[in-house]
PDB file of N, CA, C and O in Angstrom:
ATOM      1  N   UNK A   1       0.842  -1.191   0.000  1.00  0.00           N
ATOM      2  CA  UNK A   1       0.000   0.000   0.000  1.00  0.00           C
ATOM      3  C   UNK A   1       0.879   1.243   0.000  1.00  0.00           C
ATOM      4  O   UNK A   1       1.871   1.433   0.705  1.00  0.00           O
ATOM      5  N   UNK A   2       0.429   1.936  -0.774  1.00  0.00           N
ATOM      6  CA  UNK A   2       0.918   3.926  -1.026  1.00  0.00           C
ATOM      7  C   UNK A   2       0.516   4.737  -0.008  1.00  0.00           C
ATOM      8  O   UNK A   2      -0.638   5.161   0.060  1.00  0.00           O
ATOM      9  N   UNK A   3       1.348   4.986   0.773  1.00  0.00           N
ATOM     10  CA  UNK A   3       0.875   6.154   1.650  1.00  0.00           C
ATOM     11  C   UNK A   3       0.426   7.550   0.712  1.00  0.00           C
ATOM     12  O   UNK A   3       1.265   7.887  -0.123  1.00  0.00           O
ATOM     13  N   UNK A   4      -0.537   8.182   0.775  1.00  0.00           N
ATOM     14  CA  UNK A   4      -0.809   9.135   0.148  1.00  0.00           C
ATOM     15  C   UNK A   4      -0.873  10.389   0.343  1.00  0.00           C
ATOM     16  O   UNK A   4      -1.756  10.911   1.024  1.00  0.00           O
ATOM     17  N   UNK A   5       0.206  11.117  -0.327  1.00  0.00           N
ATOM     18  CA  UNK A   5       0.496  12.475  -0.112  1.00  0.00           C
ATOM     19  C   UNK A   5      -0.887  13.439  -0.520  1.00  0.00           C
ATOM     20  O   UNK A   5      -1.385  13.415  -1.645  1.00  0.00           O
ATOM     21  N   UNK A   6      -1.317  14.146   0.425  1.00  0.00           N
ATOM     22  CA  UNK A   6      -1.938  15.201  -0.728  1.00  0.00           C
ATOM     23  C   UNK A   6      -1.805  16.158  -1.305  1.00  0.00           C
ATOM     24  O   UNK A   6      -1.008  17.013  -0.917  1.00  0.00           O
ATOM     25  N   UNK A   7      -2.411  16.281  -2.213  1.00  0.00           N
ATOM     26  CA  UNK A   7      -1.813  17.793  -3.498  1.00  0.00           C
ATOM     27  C   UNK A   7      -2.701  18.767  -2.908  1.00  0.00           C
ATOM     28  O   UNK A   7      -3.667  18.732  -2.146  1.00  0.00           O
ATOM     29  N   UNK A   8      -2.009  19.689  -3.553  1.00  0.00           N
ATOM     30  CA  UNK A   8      -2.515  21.876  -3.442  1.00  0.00           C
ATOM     31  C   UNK A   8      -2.951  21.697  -5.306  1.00  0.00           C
ATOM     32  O   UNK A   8      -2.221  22.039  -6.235  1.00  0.00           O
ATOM     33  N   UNK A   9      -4.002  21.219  -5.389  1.00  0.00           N
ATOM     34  CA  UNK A   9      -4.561  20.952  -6.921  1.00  0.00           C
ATOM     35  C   UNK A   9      -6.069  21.356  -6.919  1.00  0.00           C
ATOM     36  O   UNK A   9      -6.676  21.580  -5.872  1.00  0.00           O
ATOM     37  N   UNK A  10      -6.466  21.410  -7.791  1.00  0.00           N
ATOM     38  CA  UNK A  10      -7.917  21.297  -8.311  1.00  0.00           C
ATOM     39  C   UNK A  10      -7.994  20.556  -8.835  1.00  0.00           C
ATOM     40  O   UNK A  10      -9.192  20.343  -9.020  1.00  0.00           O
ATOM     41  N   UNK A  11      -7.272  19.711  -9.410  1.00  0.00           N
ATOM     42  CA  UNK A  11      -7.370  18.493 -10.204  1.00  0.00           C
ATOM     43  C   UNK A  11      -6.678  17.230 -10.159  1.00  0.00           C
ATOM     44  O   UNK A  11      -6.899  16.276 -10.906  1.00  0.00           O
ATOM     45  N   UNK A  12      -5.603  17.303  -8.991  1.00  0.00           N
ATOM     46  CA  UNK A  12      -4.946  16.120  -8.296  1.00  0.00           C
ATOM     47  C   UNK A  12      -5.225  15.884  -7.133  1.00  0.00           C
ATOM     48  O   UNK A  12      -5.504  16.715  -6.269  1.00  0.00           O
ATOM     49  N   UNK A  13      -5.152  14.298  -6.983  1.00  0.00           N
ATOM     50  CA  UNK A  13      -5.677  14.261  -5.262  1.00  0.00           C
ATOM     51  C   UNK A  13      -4.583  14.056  -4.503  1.00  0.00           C
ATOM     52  O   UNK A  13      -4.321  14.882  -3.629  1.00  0.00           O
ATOM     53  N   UNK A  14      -3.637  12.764  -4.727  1.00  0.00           N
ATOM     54  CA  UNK A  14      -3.172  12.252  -4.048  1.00  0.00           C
ATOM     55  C   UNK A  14      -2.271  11.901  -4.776  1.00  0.00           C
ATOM     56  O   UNK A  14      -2.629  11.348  -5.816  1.00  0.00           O
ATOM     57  N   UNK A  15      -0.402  12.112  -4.478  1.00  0.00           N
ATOM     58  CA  UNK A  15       0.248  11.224  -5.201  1.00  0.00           C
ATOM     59  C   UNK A  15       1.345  10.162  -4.161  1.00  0.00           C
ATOM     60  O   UNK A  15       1.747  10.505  -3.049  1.00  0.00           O
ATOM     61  N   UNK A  16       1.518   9.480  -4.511  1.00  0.00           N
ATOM     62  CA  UNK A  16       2.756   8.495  -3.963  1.00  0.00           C
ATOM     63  C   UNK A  16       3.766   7.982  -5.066  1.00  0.00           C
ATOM     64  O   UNK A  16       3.671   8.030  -6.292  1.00  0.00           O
ATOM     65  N   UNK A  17       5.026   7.339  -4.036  1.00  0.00           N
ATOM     66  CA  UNK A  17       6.234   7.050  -4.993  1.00  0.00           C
ATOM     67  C   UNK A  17       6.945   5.653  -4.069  1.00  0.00           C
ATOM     68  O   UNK A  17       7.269   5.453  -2.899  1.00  0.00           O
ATOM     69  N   UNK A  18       6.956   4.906  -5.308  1.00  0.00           N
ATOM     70  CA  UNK A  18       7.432   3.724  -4.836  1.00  0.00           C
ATOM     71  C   UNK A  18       8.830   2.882  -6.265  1.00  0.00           C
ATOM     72  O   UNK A  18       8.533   2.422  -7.368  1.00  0.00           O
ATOM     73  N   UNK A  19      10.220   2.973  -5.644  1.00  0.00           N
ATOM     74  CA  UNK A  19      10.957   2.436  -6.268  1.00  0.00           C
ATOM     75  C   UNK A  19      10.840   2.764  -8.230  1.00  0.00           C
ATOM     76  O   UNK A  19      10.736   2.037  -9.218  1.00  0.00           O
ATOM     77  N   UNK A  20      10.924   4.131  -8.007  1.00  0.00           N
ATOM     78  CA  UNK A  20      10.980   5.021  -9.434  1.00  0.00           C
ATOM     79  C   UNK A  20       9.634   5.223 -10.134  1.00  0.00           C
ATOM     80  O   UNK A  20       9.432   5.613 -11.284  1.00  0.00           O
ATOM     81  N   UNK A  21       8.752   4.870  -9.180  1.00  0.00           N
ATOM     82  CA  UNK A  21       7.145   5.073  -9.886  1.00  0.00           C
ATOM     83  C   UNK A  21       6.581   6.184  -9.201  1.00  0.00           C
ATOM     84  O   UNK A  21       6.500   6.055  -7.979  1.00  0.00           O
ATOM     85  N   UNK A  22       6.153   7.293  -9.725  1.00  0.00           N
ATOM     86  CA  UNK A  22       4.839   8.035  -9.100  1.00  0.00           C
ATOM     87  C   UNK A  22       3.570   7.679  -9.922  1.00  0.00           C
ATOM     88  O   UNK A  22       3.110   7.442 -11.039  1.00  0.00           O
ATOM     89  N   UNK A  23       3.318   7.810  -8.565  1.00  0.00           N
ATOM     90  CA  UNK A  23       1.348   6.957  -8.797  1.00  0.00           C
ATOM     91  C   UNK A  23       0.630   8.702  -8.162  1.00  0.00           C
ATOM     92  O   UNK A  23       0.833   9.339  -7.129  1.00  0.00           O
ATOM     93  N   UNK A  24      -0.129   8.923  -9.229  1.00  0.00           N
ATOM     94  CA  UNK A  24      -1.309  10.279  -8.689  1.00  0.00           C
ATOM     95  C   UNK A  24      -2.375   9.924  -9.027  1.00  0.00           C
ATOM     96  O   UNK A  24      -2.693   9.334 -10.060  1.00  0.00           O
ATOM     97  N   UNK A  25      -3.044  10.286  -8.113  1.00  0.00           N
ATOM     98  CA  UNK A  25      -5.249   9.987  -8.082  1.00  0.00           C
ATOM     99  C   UNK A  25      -5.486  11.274  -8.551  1.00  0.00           C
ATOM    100  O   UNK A  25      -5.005  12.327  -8.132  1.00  0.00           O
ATOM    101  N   UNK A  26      -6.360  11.071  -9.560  1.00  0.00           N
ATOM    102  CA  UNK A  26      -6.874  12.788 -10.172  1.00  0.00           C
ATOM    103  C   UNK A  26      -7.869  12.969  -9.110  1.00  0.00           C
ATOM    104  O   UNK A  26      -7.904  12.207  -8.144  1.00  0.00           O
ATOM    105  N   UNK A  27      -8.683  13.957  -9.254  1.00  0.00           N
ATOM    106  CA  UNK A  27      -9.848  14.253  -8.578  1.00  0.00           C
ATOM    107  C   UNK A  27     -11.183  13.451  -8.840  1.00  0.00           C
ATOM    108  O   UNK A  27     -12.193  13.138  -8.210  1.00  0.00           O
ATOM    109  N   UNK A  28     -10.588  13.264 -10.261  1.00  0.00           N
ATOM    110  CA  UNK A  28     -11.747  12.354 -11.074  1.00  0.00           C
ATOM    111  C   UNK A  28     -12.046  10.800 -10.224  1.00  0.00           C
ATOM    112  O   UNK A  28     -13.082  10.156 -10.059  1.00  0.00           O
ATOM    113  N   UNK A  29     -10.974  10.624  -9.900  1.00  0.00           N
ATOM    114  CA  UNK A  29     -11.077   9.040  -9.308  1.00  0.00           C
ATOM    115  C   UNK A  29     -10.355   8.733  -9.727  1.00  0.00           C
ATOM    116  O   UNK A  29      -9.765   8.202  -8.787  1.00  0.00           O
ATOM    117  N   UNK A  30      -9.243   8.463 -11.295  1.00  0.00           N
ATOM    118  CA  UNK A  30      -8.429   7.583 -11.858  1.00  0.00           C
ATOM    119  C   UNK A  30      -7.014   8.033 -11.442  1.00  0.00           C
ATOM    120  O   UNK A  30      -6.585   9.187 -11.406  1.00  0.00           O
ATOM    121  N   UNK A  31      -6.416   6.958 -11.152  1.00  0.00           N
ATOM    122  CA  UNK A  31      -5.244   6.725 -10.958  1.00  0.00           C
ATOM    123  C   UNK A  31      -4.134   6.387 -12.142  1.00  0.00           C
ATOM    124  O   UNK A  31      -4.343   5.603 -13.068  1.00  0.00           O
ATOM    125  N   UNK A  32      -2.709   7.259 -11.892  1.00  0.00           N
ATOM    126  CA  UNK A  32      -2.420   6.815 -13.628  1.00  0.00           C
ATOM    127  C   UNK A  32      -0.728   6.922 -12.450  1.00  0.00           C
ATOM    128  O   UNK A  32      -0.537   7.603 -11.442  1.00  0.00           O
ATOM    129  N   UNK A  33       0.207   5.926 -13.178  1.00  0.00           N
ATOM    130  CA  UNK A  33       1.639   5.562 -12.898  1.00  0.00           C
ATOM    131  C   UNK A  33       2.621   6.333 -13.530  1.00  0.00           C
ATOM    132  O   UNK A  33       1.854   6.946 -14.272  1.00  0.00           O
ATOM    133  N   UNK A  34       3.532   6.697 -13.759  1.00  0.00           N
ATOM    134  CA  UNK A  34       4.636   7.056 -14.554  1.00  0.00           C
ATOM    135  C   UNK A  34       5.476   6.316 -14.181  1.00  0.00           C
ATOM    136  O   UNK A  34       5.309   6.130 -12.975  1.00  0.00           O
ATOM    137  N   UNK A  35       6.209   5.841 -14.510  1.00  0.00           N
ATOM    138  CA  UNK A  35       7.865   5.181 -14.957  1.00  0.00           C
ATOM    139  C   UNK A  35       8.933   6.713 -14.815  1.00  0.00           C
ATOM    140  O   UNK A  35       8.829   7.902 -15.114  1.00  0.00           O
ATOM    141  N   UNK A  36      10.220   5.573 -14.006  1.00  0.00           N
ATOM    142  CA  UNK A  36      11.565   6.787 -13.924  1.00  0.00           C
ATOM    143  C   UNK A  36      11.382   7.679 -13.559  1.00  0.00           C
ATOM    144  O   UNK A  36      12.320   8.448 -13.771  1.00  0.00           O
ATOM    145  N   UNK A  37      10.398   8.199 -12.925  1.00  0.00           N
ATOM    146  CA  UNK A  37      10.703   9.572 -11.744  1.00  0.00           C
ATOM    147  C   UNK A  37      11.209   9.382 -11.155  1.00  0.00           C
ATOM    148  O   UNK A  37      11.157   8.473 -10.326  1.00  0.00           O
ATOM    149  N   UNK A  38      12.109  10.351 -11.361  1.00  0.00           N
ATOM    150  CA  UNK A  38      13.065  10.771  -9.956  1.00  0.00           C
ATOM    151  C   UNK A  38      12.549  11.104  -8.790  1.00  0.00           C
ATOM    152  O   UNK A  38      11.730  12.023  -8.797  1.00  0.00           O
ATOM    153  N   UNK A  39      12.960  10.319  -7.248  1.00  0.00           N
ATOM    154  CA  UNK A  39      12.529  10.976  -6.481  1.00  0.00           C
ATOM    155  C   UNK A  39      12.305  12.409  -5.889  1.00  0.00           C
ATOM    156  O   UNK A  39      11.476  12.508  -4.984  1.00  0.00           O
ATOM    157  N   UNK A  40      12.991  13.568  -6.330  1.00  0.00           N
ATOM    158  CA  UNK A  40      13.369  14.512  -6.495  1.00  0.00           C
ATOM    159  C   UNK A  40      12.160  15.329  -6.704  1.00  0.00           C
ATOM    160  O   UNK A  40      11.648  16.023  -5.825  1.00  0.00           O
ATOM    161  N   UNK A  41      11.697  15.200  -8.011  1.00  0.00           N
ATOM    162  CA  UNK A  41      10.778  15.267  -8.669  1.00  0.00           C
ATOM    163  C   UNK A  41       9.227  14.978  -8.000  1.00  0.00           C
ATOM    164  O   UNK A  41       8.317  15.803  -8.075  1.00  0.00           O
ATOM    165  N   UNK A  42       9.125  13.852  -7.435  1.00  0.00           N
ATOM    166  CA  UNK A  42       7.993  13.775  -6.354  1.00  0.00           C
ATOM    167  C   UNK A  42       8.114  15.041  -5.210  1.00  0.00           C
ATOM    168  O   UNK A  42       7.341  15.945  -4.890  1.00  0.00           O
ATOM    169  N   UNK A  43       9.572  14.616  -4.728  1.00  0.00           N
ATOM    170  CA  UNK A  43       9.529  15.626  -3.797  1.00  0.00           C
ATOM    171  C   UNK A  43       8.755  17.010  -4.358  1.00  0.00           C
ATOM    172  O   UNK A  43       7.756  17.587  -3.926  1.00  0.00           O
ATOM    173  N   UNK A  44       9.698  17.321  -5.587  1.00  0.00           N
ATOM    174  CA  UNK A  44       8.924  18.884  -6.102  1.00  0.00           C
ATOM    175  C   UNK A  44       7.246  18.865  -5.968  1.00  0.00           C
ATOM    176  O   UNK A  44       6.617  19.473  -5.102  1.00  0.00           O
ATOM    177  N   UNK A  45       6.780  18.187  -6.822  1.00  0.00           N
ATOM    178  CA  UNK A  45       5.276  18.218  -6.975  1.00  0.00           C
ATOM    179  C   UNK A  45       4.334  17.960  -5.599  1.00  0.00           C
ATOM    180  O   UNK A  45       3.118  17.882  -5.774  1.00  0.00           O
ATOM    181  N   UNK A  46       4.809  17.843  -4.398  1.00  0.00           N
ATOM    182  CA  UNK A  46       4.771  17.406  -2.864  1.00  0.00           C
ATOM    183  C   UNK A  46       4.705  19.496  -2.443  1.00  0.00           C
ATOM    184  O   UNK A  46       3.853  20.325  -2.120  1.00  0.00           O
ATOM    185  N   UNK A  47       5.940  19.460  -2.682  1.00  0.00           N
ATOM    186  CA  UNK A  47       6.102  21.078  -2.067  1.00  0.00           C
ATOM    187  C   UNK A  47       5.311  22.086  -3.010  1.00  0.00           C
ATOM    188  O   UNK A  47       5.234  23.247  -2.609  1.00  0.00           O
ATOM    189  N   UNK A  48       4.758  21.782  -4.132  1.00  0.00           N
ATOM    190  CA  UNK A  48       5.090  23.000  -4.869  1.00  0.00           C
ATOM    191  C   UNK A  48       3.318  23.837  -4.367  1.00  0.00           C
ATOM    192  O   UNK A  48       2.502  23.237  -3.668  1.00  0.00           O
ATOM    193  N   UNK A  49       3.147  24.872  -4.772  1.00  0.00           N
ATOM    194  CA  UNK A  49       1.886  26.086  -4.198  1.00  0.00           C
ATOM    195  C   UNK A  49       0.798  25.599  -4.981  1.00  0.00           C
ATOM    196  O   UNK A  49      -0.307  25.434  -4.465  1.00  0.00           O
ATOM    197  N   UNK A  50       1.073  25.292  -6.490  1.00  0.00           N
ATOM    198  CA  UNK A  50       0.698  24.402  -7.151  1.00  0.00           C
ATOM    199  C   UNK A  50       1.245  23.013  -7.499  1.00  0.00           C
ATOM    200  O   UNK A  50       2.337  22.934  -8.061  1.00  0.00           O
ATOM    201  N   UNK A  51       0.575  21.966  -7.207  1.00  0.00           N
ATOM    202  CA  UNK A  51       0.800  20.811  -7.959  1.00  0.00           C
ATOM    203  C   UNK A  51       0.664  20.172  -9.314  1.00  0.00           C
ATOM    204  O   UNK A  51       1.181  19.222  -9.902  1.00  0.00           O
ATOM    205  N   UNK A  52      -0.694  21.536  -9.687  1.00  0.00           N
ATOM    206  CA  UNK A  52      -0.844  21.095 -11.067  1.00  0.00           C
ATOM    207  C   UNK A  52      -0.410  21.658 -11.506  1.00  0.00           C
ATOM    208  O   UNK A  52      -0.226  21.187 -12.628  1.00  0.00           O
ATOM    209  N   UNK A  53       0.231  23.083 -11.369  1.00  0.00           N
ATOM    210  CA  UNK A  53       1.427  23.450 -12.351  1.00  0.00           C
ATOM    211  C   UNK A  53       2.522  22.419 -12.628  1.00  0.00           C
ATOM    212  O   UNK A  53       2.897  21.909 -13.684  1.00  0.00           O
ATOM    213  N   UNK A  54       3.044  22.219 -10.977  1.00  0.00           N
ATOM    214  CA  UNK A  54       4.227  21.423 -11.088  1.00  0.00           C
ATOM    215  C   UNK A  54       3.835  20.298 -12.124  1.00  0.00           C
ATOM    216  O   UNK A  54       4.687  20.110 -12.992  1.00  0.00           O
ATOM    217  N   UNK A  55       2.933  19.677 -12.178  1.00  0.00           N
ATOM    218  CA  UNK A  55       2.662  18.631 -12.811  1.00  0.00           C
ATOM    219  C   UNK A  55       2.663  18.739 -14.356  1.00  0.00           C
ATOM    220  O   UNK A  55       3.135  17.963 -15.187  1.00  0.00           O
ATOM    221  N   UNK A  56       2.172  19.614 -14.475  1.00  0.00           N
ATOM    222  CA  UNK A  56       1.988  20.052 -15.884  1.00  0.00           C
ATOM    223  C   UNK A  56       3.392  20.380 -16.646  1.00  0.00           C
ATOM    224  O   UNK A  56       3.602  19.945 -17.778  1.00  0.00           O
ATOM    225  N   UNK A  57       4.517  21.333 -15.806  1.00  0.00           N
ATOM    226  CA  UNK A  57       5.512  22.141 -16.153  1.00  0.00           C
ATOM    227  C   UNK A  57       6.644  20.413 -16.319  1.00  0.00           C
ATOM    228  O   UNK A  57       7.467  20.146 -17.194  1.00  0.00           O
ATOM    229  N   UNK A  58       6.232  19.605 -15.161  1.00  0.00           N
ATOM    230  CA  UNK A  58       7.839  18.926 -14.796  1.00  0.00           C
ATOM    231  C   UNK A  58       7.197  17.434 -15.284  1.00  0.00           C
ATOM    232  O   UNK A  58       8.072  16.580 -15.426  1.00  0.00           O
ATOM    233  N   UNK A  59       5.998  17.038 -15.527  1.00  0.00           N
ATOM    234  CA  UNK A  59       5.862  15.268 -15.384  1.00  0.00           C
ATOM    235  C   UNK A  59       4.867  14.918 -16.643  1.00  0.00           C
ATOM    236  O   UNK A  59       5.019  13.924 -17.353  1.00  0.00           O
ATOM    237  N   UNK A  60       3.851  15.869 -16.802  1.00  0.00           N
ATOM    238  CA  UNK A  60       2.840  15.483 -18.032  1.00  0.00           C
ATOM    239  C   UNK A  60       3.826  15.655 -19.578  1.00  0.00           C
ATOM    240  O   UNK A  60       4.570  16.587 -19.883  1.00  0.00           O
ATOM    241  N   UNK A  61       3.499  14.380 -20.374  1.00  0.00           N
ATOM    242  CA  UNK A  61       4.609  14.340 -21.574  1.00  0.00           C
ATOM    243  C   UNK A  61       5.990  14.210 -21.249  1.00  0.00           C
ATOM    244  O   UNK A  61       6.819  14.833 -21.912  1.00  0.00           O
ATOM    245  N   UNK A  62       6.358  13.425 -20.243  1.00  0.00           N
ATOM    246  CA  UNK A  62       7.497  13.727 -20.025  1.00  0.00           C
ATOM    247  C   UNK A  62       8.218  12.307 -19.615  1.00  0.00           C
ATOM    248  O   UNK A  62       9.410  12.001 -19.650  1.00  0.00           O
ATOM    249  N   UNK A  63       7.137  11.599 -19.240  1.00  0.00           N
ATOM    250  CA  UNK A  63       7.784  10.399 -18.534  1.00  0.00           C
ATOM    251  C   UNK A  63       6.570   9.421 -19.137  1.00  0.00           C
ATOM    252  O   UNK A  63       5.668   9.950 -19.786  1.00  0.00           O
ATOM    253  N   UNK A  64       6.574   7.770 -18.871  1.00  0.00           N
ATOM    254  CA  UNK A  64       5.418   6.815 -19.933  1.00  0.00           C
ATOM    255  C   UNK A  64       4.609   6.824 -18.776  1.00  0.00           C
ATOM    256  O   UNK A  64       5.302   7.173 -17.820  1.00  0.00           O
ATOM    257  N   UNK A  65       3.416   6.586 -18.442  1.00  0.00           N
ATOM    258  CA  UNK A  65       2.251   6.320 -18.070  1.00  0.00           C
ATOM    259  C   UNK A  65       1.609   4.983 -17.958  1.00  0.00           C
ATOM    260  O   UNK A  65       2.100   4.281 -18.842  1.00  0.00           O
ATOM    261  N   UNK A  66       0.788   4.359 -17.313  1.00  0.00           N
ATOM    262  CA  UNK A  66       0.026   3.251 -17.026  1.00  0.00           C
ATOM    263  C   UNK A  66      -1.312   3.925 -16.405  1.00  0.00           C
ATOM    264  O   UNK A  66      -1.131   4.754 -15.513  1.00  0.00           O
ATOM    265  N   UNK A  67      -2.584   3.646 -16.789  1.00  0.00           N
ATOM    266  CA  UNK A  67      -3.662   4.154 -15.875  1.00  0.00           C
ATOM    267  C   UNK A  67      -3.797   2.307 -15.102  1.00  0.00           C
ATOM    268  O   UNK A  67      -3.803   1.135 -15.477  1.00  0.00           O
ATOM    269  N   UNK A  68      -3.879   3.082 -13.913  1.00  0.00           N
ATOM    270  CA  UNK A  68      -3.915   2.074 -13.345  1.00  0.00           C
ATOM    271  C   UNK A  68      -5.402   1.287 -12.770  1.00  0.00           C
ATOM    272  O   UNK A  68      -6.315   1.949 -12.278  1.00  0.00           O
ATOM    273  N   UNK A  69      -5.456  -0.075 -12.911  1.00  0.00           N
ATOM    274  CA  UNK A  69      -6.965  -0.465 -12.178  1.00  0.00           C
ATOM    275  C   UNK A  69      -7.651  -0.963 -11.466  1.00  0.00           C
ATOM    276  O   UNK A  69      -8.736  -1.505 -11.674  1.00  0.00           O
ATOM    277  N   UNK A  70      -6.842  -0.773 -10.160  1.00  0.00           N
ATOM    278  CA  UNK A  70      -6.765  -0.858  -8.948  1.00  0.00           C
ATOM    279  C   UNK A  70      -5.928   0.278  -8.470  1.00  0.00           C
ATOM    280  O   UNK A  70      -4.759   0.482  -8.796  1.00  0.00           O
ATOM    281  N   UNK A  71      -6.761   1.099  -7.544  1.00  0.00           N
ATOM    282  CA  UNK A  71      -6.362   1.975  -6.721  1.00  0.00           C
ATOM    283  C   UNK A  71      -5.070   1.954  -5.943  1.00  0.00           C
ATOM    284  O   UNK A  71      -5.271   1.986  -4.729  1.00  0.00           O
ATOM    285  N   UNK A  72      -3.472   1.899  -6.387  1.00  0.00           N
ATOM    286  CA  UNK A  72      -2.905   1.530  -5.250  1.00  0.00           C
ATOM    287  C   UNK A  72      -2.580   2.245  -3.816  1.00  0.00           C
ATOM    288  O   UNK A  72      -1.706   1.869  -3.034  1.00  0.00           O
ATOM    289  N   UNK A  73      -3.208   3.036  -3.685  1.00  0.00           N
ATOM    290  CA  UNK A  73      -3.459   3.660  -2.332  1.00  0.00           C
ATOM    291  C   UNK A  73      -4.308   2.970  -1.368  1.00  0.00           C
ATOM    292  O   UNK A  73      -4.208   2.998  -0.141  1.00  0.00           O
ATOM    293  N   UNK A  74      -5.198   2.316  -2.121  1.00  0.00           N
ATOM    294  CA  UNK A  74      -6.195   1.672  -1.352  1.00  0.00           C
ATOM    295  C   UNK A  74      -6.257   0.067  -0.266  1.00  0.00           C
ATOM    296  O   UNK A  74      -7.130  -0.644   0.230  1.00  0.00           O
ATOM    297  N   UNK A  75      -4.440   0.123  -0.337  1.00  0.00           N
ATOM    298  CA  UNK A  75      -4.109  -1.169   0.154  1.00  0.00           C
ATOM    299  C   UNK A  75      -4.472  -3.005  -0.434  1.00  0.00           C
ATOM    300  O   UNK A  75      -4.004  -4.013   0.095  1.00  0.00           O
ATOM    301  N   UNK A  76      -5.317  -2.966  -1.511  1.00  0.00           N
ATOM    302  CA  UNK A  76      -5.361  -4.024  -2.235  1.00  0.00           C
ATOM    303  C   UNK A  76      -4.508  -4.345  -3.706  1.00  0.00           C
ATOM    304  O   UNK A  76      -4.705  -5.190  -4.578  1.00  0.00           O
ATOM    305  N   UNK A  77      -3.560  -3.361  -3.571  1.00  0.00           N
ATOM    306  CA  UNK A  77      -2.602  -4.179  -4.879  1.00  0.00           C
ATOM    307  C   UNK A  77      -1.953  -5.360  -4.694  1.00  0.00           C
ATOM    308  O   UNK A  77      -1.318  -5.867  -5.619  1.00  0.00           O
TER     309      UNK A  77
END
């Protein structure tokens, strides 16, 4: 299970990072993975005033994706 950070978003809920993956819950409900983030990089989108900037500026188009289908925050992966 993902401990879940929460975002300063209107449109992100929750992200976590596990062994080069960030996992974020939109607001919508869906959950989507990226590959090769740097931890660094979580960290940023964690601190930033916006998250969906950060998100937008540093991770969307930038890294591959999985929508995921099972919640992994939700302790049943």
């Amino acid at each position: 299970m993902l401990v879940p950070t929460h975002l300063t978003s209107s449109n992100l809920d929750v992200a976590g990072y596990r062994q080069g993956r960030l996992f974020i819950r939109f607001k919508s409900g869906c959950t989507y993975a990226y590959d090769h983030v740097p931890f660094e990089c979580f960290q940023g989108l964690v601190a930033a005033d916006s998250s969906g900037q950060f998100f937008h500026r540093e991770i969307r188009g930038k890294y591959q994706y999985t929508k995921m289908e099972q919640d992994p925050f939700s302790g049943k992966d």
